[in-house]
C-alpha positions in Angstrom: 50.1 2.3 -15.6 47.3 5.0 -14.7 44.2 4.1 -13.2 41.3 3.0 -15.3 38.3 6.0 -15.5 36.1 3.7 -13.6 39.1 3.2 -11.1 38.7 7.4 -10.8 34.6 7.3 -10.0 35.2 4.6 -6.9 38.7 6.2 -5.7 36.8 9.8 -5.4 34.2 8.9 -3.4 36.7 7.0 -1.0 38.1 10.4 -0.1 37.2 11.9 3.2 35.0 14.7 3.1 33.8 13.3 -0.3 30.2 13.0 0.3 26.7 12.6 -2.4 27.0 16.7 -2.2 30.5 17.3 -2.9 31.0 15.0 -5.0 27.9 16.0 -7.4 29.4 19.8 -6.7 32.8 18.3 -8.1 31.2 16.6 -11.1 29.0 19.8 -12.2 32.6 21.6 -12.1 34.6 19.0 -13.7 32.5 16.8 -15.5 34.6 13.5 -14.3 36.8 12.3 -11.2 39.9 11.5 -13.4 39.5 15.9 -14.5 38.7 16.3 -10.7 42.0 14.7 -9.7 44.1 16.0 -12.4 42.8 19.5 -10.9 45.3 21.8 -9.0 44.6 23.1 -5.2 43.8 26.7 -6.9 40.7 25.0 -9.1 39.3 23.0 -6.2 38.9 25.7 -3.6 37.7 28.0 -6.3 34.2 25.8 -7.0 33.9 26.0 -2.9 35.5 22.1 -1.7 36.6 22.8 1.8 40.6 23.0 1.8 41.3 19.6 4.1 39.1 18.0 1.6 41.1 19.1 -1.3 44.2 18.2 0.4 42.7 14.7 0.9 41.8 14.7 -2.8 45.6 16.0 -4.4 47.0 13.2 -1.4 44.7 10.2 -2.5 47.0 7.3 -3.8 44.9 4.0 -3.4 44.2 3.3 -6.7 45.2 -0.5 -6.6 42.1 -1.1 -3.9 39.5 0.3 -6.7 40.7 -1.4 -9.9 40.6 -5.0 -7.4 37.1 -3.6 -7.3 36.5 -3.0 -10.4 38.2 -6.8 -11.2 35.9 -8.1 -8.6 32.7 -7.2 -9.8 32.0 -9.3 -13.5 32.7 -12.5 -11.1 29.7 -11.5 -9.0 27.3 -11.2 -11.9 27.4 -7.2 -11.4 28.3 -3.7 -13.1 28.7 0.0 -11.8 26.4 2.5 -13.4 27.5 6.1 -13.2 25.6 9.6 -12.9 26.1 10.5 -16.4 25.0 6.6 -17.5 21.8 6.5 -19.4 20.7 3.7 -17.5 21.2 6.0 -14.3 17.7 6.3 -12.6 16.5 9.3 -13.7 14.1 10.3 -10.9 17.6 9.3 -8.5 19.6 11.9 -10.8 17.5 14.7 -9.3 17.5 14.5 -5.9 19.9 17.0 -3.7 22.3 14.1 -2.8 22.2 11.4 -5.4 25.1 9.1 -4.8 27.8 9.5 -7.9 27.2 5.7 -8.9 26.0 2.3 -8.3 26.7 -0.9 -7.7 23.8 -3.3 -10.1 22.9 -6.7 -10.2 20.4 -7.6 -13.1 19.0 -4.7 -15.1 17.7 -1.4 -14.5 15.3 -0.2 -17.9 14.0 3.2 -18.8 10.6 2.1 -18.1 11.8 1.9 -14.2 11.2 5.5 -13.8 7.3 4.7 -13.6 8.0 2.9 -10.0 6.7 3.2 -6.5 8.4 1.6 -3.3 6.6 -0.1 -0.8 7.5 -0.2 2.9 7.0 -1.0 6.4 7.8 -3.3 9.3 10.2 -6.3 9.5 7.9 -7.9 12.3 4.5 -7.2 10.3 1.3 -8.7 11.1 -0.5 -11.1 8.5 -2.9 -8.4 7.5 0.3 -6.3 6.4 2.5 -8.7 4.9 -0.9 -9.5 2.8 -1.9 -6.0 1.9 1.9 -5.5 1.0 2.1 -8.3 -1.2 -1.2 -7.5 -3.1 -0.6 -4.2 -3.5 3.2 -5.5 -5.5 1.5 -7.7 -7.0 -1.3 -5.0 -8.3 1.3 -2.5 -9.0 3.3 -4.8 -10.9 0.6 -6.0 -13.1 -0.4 -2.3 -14.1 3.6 -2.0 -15.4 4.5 0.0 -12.4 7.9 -1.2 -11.1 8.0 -2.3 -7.3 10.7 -0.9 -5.3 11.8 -2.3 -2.0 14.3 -2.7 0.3 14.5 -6.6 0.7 14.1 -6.5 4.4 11.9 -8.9 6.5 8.3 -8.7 6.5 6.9 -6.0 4.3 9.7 -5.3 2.0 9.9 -9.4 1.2 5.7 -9.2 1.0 6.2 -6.8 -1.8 8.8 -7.9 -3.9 7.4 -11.1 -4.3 3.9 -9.3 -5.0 5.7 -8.1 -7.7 7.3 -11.3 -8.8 3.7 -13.4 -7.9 2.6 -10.8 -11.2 5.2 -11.0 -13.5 6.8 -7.8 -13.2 9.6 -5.5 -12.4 11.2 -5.5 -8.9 14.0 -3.4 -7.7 15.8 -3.9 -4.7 17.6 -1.3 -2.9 20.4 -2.6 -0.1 21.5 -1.1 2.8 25.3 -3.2 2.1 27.7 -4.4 -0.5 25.9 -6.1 -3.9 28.2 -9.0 -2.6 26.3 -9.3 0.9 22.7 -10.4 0.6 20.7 -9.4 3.9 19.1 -11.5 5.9 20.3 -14.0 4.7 17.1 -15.8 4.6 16.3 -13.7 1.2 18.9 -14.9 -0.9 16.5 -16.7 -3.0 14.4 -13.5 -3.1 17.5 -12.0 -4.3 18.2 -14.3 -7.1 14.5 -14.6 -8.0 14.6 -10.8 -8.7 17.9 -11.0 -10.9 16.5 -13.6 -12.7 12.9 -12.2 -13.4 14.6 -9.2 -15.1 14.9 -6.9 -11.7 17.9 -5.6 -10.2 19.6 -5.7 -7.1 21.6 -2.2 -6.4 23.6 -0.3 -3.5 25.8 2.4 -3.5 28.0 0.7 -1.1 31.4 -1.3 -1.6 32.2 -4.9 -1.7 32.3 -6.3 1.5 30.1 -3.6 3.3 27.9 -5.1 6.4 24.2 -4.1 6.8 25.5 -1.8 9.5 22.5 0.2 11.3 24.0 3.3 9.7 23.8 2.3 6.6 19.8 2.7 5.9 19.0 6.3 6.4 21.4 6.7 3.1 20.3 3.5 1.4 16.2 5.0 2.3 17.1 8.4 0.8 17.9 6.1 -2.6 14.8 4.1 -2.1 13.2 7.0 -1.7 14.6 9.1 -4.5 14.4 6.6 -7.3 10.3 6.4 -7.1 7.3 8.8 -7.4 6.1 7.8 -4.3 6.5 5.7 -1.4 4.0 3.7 0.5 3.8 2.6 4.5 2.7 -0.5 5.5 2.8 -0.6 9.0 5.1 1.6 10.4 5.7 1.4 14.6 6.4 5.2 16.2 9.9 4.7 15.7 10.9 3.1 12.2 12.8 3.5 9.7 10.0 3.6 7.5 9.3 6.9 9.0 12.7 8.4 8.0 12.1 7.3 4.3 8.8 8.9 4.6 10.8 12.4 5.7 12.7 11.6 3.1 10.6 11.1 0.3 8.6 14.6 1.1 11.8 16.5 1.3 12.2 15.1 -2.5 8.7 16.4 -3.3 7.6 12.3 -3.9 4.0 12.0 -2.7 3.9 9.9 0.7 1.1 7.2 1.1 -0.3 5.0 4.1 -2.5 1.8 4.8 -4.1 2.4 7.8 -3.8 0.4 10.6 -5.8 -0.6 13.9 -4.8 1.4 16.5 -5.5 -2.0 19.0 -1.6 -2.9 18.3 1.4 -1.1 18.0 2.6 -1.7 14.0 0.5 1.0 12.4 1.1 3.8 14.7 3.7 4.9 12.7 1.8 4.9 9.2 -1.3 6.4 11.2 0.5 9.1 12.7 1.5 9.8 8.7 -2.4 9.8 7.6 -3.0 12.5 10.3 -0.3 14.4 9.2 -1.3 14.5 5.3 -0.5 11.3 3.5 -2.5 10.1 1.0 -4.7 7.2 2.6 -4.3 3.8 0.4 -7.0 1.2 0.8 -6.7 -0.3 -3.0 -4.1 0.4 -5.7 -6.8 3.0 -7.5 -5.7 5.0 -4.5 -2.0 5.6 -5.5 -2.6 5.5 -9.5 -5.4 8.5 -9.1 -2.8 10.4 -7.5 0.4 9.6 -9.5 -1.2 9.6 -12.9 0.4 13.1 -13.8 3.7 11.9 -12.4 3.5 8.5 -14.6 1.9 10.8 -17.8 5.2 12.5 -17.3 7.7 9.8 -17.0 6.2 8.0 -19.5 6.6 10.3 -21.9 10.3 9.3 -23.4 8.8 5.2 -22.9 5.4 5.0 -24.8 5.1 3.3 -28.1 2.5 4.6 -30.9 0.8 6.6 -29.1 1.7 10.2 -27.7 0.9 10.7 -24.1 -2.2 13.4 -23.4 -2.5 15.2 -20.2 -6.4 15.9 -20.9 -8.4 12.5 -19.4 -10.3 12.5 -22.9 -10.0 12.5 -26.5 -12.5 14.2 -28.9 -12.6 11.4 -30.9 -13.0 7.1 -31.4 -9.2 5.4 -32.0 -9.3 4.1 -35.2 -8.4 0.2 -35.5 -5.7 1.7 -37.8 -3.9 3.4 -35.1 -2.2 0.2 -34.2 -0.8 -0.9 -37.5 -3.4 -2.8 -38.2 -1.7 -5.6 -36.2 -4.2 -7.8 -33.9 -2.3 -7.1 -30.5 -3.9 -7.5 -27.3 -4.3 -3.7 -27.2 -6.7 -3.6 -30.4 -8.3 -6.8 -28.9 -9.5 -5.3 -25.4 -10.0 -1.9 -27.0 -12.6 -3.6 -29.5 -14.5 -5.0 -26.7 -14.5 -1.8 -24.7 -16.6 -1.0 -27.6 -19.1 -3.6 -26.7 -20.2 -1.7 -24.0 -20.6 1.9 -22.4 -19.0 1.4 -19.2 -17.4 -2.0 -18.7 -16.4 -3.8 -15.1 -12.5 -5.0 -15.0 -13.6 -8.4 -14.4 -16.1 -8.3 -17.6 -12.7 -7.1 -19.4 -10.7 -9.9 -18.6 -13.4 -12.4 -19.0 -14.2 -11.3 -22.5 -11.2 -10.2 -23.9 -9.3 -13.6 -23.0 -6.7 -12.1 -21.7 -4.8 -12.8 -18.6 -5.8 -10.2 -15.7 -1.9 -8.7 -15.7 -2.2 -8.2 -19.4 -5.2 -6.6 -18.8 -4.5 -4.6 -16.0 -1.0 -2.9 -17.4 -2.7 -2.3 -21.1 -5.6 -0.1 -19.3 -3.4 2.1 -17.1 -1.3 2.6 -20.3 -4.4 3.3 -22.5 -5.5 5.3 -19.5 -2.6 7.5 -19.6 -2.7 8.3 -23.2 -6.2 9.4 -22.6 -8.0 6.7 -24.7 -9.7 4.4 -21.9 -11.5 6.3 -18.7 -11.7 4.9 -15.3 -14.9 5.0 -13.5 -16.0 4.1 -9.7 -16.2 0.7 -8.8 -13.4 -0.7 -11.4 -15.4 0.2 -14.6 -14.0 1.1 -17.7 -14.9 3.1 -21.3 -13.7 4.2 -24.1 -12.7 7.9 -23.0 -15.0 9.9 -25.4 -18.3 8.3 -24.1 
C-alpha cells in the first residue's frame, strides 16, 4: 500500500540535507513531496539539491515511522497544517526559511496574521512579568493576537495577559506538540487550547526541549508576527537572537526599557540603543504597526473597506451598519456626543466592557473612521 500524501510531507523533511531551504526550493519545483519523490536523479540536481541529498531522497524508505505519526496525532487532540494550507500563517509563508508544515493544537484563524509576540527572561523581575502581562492583556483586548513561546517568566506573563482579556494566544514550542515545557505550564497550555488559541511546533512527536531547538522555534515566533517585543532581555538571551531574527525578516523590533541597576534589561537596553522602537504603553506598538495591521487586515474586515488615509471626508451614516444596533453603531453614536472623547469616558458611557471597547476603536481606527489623539482621547475622524 503507498504512503498517504501526508505520510510524503513528514518523510521529506526526515531526509538529511532536507532543511526549511531545500525543502521550500523542492516544493517551488515540484509543488508536493509525493512529485518530489517520484522525481528522477536527472530532475533533482537540475533545480540545484546537492547530489548526497538527492541520493538520500531516491534512498528514503521509512514510510511506516510517518503514517505511525500521522495515526498518532488525532489521539493528541492535534492536526498538521501544510505550506500550501489556507490556514498556514501567512506572515510565516514569507519568510526565507519557513518550515514546510506544522504540527497544531487548537486553532489557528485568518485574523492571526494581525499578531505580535512578546518576549523576554525566564527569571524576570516582578516589574517585567507585570508589564508583560499587561501589555497581552492590552494587545489582546485591541484583537491583536498574542504570540509567545510558553517559557517561564515573560512568555507565561503574556499569554495569560492575553487570556486575563479574552483573546487570542498562540504558542510557539521549542519540542514535540506531545511534550509540554516546563512542565509547570501544562495548564497554560490547555487554557490556551481551550480559549480558542493554538499550541504549534514544527518538531516531531517525542522531540525534547533540547537547547538547540529554540534558535529555529524563535525564527517561527519571530516570522509569524509583525513585530516582536523584549521584556527584559540579559546580554546573552535568547530573546536577543529572536530580535536578530525578527529584523532579518523586516518585522519591526520593540523594547521596554529597563534599569540599568540589575542585570535583566541589559539586553533589551542594548536593543533601544541600537534602534528599536522604545515601548512604554501599548499606543507605542499600535502607532507603529498600524500600516502593517491596515494591510493584514485587509482580506479579514467586515463592512467596512480598510483606508490607508487617517481620515474620511465625511460622517458614517448609521446606515452603514445595516441598520443593526451592534456595539459598533452604539460607541460610534456616542463618539458623537463629544469632539474629542477620553477612553475611559467611552467605556463608561457606551456600557460596554473595556475589551469591547478597546478592539472596536483600533478596528474603527484602521478603517479610518475613529482618530486617536494624545492622552487616550478619541473622535470621530473628520472632526
Amino acid at each position: 500500500m503507498p504512503p498517504s500524501p501526508d505520510a510524503y510531507w513528514l518523510a521529506l523533511r526526515r531526509v538529511r540535507g532536507v532543511g526549511p531551504r531545500v525543502y521550500r526550493l523542492l516544493l517551488e519545483n515540484f509543488n508536493s513531496p509525493q512529485a518530489v519523490f517520484q522525481a528522477g536523479q536527472d530532475d533533482l540536481i537540475k533545480v540545484g539539491v546537492p547530489r548526497i541529498t538527492v541520493r538520500n531522497i531516491l534512498d528514503f524508505k521509512d514510510f511506516d515511522a510517518t503514517e505511525k505519526e500521522l495515526c498518532e496525532l488525532p489521539r493528541l487532540g492535534a492536526g498538521l497544517i501544510k505550506w500550501h494550507d489556507p490556514e498556514y500563517p501567512p506572515n510565516l509563508r514569507h519568510i526565507a526559511d519557513p518550515p514546510p508544515f506544522l504540527y497544531v493544537r487548537g486553532e489557528l484563524l485568518p485574523d492571526d496574521n494581525k499578531c505580535v509576540a512578546i518576549v523576554g527572561a525566564r527569571a524576570a523581575s516582578d516589574a517585567g512579568k507585570h508589564m508583560a502581562r499587561r501589555l497581552g492583556l492590552e494587545l489582546a483586548a485591541k484583537g491583536l493576537t498574542v504570540v509567545s513561546g510558553l517559557a517561564r517568566g515573560i512568555d507565561s506573563e503574556a499569554h495569560l495577559g492575553a487570556l486575563d482579556g479574552n483573546g487570542r494566544t498562540v504558542a510557539v514550542m521549542g519540542c514535540g506538540i506531545d511534550v509540554i515545557y516546563p512542565g509547570e505550564n501544562r495548564k497554560l497550555a490547555e487554557s490556551i487550547v481551550e480559549s480558542g488559541g493554538a499550541l504549534i511546533t514544527e518538531l516531531p512527536l517525542g522531540t525534547p526541549p533540547a537547547a538547540e531547538n529554540f534558535p529555529g522555534r524563535n525564527r517561527i515566533l519571530s516570522g509569524s508576527c509583525l513585530g516582536v517585543i523584549i521584556v527584559e532581555a540579559a546580554e546573552k538571551s535568547g530573546s536577543l537572537i529572536t530580535a536578530r531574527l525578527a529584523l532579518e525578516q523586516d518585522r519591526e523590533v520593540f523594547a521596554v526599557p529597563g534599569s540599568p541597576l540589575t542585570g535583566k534589561a541589559r539586553g533589551s537596553n542594548r536593543l533601544l540603543r541600537e534602534g528599536a522602537k522604545l515601548v512604554e504603553c501599548i499606543e507605542d506598538v499600535l502607532e507603529e504597526l498600524a500600516p502593517q495591521m491596515i494591510e493584514a487586515g485587509k482580506e479579514t474586515v467586515g463592512t467596512f473597506t480598510p483606508r490607508v488615509s487617517a481620515k474620511v471626508t465625511a460622517p458614517i451614516p448609521a446606515k452603514s451598519w445595516d441598520g443593526e444596533e451592534t456595539d459598533a453603531k452604539i460607541l460610534l453614536d456616542y463618539l458623537k456626543e463629544g469632539t474629542k472623547l477620553h477612553v475611559d469616558s467611552l467605556i463608561e458611557g457606551s456600557g460596554l466592557s473595556a475589551a469591547t471597547v478597546l478592539k472596536l476603536l483600533l478596528d474603527l481606527e484602521l478603517k479610518g473612521i475613529v482618530a486617536q489623539h494624545p492622552g487616550k482621547l478619541f473622535s470621530l475622524a473628520h472632526l
